[in-house]
GULOSE-599545 format. One record per residue (C-alpha): x, y, z; residue in three letters; chain. Coordinates in nm, 3 decimals. Layout:
N
x:X, y:Y, z:Z, r:ala, c:A
...
//
This chain:
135
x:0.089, y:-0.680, z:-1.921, r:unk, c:A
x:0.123, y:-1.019, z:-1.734, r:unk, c:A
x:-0.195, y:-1.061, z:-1.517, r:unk, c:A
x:-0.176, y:-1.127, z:-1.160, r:unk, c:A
x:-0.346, y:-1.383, z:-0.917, r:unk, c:A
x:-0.336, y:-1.278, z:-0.591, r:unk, c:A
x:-0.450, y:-1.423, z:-0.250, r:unk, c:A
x:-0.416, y:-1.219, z:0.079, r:unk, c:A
x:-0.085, y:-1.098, z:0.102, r:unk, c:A
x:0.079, y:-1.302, z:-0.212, r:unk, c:A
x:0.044, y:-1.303, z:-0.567, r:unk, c:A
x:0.173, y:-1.513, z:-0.876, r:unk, c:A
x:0.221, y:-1.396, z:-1.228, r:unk, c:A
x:-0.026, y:-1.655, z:-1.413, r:unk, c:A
x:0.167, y:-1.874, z:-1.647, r:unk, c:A
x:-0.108, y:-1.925, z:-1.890, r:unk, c:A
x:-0.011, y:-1.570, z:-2.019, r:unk, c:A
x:0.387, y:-1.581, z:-2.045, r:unk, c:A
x:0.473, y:-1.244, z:-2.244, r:unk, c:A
x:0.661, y:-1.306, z:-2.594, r:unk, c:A
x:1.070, y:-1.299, z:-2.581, r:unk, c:A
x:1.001, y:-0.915, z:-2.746, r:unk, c:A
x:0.788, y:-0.805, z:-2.447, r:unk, c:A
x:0.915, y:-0.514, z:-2.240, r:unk, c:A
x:0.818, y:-0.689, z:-1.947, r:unk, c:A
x:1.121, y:-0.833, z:-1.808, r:unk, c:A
x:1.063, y:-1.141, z:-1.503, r:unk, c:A
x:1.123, y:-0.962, z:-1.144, r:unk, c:A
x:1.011, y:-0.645, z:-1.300, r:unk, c:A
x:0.715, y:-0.420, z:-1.147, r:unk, c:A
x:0.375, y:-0.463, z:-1.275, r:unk, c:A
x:0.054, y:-0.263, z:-1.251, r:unk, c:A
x:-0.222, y:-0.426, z:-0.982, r:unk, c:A
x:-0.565, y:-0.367, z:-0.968, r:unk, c:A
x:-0.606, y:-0.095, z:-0.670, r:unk, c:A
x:-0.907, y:-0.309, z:-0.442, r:unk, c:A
x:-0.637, y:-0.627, z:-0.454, r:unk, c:A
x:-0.692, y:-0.733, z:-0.071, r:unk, c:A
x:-0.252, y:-0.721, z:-0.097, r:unk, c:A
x:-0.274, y:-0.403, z:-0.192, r:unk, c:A
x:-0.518, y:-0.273, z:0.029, r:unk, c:A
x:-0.289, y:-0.431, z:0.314, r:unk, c:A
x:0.039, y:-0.283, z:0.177, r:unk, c:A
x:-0.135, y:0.027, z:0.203, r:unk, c:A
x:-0.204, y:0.018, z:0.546, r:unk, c:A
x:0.160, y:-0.092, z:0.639, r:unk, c:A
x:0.264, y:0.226, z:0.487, r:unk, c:A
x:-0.025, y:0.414, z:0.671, r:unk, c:A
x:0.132, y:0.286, z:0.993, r:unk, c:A
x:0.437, y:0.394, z:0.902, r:unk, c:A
x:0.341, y:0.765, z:0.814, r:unk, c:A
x:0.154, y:0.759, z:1.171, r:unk, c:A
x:0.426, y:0.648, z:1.351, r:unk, c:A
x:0.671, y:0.881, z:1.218, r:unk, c:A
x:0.439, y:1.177, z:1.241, r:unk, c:A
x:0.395, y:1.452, z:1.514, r:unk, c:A
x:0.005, y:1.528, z:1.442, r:unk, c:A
x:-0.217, y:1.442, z:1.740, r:unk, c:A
x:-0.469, y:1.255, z:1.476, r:unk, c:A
x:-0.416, y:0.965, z:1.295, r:unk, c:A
x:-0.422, y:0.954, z:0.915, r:unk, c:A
x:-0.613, y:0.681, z:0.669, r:unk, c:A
x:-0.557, y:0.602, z:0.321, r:unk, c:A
x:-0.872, y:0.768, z:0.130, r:unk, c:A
x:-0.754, y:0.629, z:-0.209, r:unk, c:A
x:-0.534, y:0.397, z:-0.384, r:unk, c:A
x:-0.458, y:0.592, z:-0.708, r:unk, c:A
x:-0.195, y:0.338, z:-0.844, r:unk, c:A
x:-0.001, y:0.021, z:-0.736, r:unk, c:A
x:0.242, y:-0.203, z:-0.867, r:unk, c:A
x:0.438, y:-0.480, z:-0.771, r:unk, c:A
x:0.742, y:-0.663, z:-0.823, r:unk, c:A
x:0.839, y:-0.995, z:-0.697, r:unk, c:A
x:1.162, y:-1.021, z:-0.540, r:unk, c:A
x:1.214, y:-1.256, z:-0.246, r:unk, c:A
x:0.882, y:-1.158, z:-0.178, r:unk, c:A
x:0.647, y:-0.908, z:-0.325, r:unk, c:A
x:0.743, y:-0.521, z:-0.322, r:unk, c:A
x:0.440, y:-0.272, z:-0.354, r:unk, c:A
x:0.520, y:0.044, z:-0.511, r:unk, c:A
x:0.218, y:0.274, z:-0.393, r:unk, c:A
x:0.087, y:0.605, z:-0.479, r:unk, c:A
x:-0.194, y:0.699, z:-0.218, r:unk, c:A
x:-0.371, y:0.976, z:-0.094, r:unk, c:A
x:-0.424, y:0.942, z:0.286, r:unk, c:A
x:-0.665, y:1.149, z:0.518, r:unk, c:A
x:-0.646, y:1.272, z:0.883, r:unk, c:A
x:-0.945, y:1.112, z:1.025, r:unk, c:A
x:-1.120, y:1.213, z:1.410, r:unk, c:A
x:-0.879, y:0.915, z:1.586, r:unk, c:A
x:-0.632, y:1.062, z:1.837, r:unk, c:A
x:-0.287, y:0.898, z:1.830, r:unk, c:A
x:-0.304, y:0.881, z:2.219, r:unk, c:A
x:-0.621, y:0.651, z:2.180, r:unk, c:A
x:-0.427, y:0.383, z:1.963, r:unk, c:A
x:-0.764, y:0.314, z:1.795, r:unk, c:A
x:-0.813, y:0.069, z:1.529, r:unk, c:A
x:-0.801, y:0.278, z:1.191, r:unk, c:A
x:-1.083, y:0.052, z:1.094, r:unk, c:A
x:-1.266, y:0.244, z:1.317, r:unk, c:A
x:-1.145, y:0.586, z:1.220, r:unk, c:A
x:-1.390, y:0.784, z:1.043, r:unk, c:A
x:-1.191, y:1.112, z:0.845, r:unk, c:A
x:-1.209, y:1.451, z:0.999, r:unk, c:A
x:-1.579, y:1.649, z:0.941, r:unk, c:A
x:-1.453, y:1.969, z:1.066, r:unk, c:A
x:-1.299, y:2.201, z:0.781, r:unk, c:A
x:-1.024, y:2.351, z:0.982, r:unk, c:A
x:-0.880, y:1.993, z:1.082, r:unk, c:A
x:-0.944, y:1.837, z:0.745, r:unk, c:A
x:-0.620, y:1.693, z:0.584, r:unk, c:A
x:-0.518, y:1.520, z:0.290, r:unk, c:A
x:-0.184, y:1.380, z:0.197, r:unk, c:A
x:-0.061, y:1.214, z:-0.153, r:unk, c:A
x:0.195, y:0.976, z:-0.049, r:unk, c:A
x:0.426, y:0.727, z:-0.226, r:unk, c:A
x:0.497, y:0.423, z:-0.005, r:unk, c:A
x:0.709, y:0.068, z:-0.123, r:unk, c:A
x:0.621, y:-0.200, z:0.088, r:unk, c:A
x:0.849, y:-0.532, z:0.081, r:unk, c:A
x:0.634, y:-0.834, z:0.212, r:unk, c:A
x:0.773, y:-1.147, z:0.295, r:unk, c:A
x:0.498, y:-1.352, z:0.344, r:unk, c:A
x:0.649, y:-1.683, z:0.453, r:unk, c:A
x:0.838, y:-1.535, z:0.723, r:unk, c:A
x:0.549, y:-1.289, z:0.818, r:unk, c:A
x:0.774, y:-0.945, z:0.771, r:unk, c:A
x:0.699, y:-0.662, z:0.646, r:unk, c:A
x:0.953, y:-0.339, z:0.546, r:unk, c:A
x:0.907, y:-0.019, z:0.440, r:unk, c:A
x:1.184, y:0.133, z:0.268, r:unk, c:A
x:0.990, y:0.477, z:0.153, r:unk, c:A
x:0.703, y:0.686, z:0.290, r:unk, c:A
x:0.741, y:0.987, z:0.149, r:unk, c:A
x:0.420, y:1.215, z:0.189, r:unk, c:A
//
């Protein structure tokens, strides 16, 4: 396990803790992150905006819980997400902040989605892709 330092949207695998030649951890290959990183919390919400846009429901959804993350780093960093994301009271037609959003208190229009999302952020040119949302 190489440990991470990460800042904002960008992370570096420390070299004070280069993994023997007999590792299985190969450089470029994905790595487990700690779930309240700040860049994964933000990858998260990329593929949150992605899932809204794409979707037909009259509410917006929020991610509830980060249950794993990893990332790779490959011309940028790629986040490999598993998350479970909720419908919250924020109509689409609104376009409220999601920081705003509060989830859904009435049982019939509760919601809850586990969804696997890889975001691909390029932080020096300020892109983001999504390749997969799958929910």
């Amino acid at each position: 396990f190489t440990p991470l330092m990460c800042f904002t949207l960008f992370c570096v695998v420390s070299v004070t803790n280069v993994p023997s030649p007999h590792s299985t951890i190969r450089p470029g290959s994905p790595v487990p992150v700690n779930t309240n990183n700040p860049g994964v919390r933000k990858a998260a919400r990329f593929g949150v905006y992605r899932y809204n846009n794409s979707s037909n429901d009259l509410f917006l959804f929020k991610e509830s819980q980060i249950k794993k993350a990893m990332v790779q780093i490959v011309r940028g960093l790629k986040y490999m997400l598993h998350v479970e994301i909720k419908r919250t009271v924020c109509q689409k037609r609104n376009h409220s902040s999601l920081d705003c959003c509060h989830f859904q208190r009435e049982k019939h229009l509760q919601q809850m989605l586990r969804c696997y999302f890889e975001v691909w952020i390029t932080p020096w040119i300020h892109k983001v892709h999504i390749p997969v949302a799958h929910c």
